[in-house]
Residue, then its C-alpha position, 0 to 999 in steps of 0.5 A: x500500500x502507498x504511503x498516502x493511502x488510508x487504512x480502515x480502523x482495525x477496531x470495529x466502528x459503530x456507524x449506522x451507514x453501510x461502508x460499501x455505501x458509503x466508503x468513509x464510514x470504514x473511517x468513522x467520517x460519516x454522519x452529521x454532527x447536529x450539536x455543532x450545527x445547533x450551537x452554530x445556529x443560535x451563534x448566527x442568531x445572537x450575532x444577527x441581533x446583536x447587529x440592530x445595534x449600530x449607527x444606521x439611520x433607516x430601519x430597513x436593514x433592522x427588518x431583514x436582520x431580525x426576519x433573518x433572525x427569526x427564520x434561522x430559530x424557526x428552523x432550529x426549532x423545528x429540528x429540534x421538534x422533529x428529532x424528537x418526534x417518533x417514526 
């Protein structure tokens, strides 16, 4: 084998996705990581409100940070209602 070619884990990897499906699973590379995308969300929120503080004049651009804002907790909230939700 090269120098540069990966070797799977000699350990058996707890993954919910077929390896010959998905050739990273072997790694344990698959799957998303929904807790980092959550934190991430509300950071982008707070950030957004945070930014109805400034020194603009007009009140347009507080209209599309808040509608912003609130489009992205709609989002995560539903998420979070859904994960929850039996199949």
């Amino acid at each position: 084998m090269a120098a540069t070619e990966l070797e799977p884990a000699k350990s058996a990897v707890v993954t919910k996705v077929d390896p010959a499906e998905v050739p990273s699973a072997a790694w344990g590379w698959s799957g998303e990581s929904t807790k980092a995308m959550n934190i991430a969300g509300w950071v982008v929120v707070v950030i957004l409100l945070c930014m109805l503080k400034g020194n603009h004049k007009g009140h347009v651009e507080d209209i599309y940070l808040v509608g912003f804002a609130a489009l992205i907790s709609i989002i995560l909230i539903r998420g979070q209602i859904l994960k929850r939700k039996p199949r």
